[in-house]
Kinemage of the C-alpha trace (Angstrom):
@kinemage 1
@onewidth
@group {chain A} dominant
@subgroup {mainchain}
@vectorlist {calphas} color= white
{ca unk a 1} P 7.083 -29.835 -15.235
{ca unk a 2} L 8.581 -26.974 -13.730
{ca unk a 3} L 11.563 -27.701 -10.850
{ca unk a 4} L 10.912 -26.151 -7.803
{ca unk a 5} L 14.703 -23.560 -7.111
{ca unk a 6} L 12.891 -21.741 -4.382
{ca unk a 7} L 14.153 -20.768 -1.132
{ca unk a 8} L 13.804 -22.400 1.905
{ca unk a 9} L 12.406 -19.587 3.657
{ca unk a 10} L 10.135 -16.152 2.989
{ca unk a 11} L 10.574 -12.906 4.614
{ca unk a 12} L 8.048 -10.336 4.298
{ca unk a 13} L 7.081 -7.736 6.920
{ca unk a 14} L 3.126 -7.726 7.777
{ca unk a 15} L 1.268 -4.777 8.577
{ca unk a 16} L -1.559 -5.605 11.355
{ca unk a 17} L -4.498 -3.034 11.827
{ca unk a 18} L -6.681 -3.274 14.589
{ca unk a 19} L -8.144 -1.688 17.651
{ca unk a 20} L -6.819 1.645 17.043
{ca unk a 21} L -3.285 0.633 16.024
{ca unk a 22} L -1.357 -0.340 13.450
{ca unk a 23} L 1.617 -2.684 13.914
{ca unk a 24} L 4.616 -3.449 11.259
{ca unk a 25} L 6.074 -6.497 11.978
{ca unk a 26} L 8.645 -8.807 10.376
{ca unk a 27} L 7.694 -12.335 9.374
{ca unk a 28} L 9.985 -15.363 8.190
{ca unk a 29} L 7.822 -18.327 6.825
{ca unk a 30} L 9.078 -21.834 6.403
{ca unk a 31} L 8.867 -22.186 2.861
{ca unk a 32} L 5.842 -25.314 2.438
{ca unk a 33} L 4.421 -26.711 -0.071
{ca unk a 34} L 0.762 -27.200 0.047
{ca unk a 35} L 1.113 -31.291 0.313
{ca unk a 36} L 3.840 -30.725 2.963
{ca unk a 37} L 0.990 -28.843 5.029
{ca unk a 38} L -1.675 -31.369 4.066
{ca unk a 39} L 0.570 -34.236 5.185
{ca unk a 40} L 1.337 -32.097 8.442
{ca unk a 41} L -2.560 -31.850 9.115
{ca unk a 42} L -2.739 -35.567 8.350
{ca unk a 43} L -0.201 -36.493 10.613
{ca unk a 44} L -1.219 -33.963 13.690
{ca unk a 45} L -4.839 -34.919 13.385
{ca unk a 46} L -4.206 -38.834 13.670
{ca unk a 47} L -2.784 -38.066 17.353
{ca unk a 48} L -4.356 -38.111 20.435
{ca unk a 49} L -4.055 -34.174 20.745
{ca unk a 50} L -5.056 -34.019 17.046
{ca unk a 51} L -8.946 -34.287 18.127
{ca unk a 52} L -8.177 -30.332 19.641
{ca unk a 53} L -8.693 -28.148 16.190
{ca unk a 54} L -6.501 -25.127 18.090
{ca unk a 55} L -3.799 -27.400 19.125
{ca unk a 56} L -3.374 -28.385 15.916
{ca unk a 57} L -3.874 -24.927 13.947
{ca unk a 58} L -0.879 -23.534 16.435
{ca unk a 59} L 1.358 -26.851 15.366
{ca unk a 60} L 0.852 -25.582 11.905
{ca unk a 61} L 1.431 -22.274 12.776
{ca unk a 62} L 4.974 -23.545 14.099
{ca unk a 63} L 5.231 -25.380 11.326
{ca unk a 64} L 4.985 -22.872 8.777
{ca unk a 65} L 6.147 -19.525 10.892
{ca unk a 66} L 9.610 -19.506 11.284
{ca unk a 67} L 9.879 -15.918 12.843
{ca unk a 68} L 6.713 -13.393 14.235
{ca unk a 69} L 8.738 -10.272 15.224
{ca unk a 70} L 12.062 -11.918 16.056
{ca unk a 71} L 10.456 -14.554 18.070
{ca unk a 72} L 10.117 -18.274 17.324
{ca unk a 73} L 6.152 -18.953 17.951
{ca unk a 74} L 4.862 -21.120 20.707
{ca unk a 75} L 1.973 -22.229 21.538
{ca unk a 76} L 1.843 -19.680 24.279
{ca unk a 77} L 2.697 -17.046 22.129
{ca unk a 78} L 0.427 -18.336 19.326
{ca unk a 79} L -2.704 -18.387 22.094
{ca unk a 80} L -1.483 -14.730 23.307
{ca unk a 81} L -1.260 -13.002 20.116
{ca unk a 82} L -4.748 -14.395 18.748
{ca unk a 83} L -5.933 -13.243 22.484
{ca unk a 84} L -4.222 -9.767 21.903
{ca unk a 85} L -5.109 -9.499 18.444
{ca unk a 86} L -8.222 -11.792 17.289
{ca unk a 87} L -7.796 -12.445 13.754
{ca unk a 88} L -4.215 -11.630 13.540
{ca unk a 89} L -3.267 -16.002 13.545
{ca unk a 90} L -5.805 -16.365 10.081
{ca unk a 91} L -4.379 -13.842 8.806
{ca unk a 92} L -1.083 -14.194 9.291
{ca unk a 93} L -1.673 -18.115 7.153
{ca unk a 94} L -3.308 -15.818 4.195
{ca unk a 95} L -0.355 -13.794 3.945
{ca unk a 96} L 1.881 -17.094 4.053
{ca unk a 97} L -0.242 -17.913 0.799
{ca unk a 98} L -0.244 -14.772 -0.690
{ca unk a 99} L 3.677 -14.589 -0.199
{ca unk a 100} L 4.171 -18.077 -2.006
{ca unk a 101} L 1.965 -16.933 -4.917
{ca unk a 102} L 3.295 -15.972 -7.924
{ca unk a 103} L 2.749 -14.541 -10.894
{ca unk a 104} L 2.850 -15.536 -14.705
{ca unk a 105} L 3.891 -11.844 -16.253
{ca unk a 106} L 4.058 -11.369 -20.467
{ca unk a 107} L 7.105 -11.791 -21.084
């Protein structure tokens, strides 16, 4: 139907609002398709770590966050920031959605 002439990545800067602060910081997303993230799940949850729900939402958070802040994501980071800031990993995937959205406008 339509050919996908997207880039490969998204940048966007994400404004996080919690506990008394509010934080501004630059995100890069890995540009994925929904079936490239449902395949990802597929293939994460048919390994032997795949059984641990958290391992496997931080390999998609790798997957799909390039850059939080100027830092590539680990799994330490991923566990520290949620610690730090509960919420902040959900909503960081909402914003990956809301950033590959788009919009049919009237031409």
């Amino acid at each position: 139907m339509l050919n996908r002439k997207t880039p490969d990545t998204l940048a966007t800067d994400l404004t996080i609002k919690g506990q008394g602060e509010t934080i501004t910081v630059p995100v890069i997303y890995n540009n994925r398709t929904q079936k490239q993230i449902t395949e990802k799940t597929t293939e994460l949850q048919a390994t032997e770590k795949g059984k641990d729900a958290e391992w496997v939402n931080r390999e998609l958070f790798i997957y799909v966050v390039k850059e939080l802040g100027g830092v590539i994501p680990t799994h330490e980071g991923i566990a520290e920031l949620e610690d730090n800031w509960p919420g902040s990993v959900v909503g960081i995937f909402v914003k990956f959605h809301e950033t590959r959205r788009v919009e049919v406008v009237k031409n």
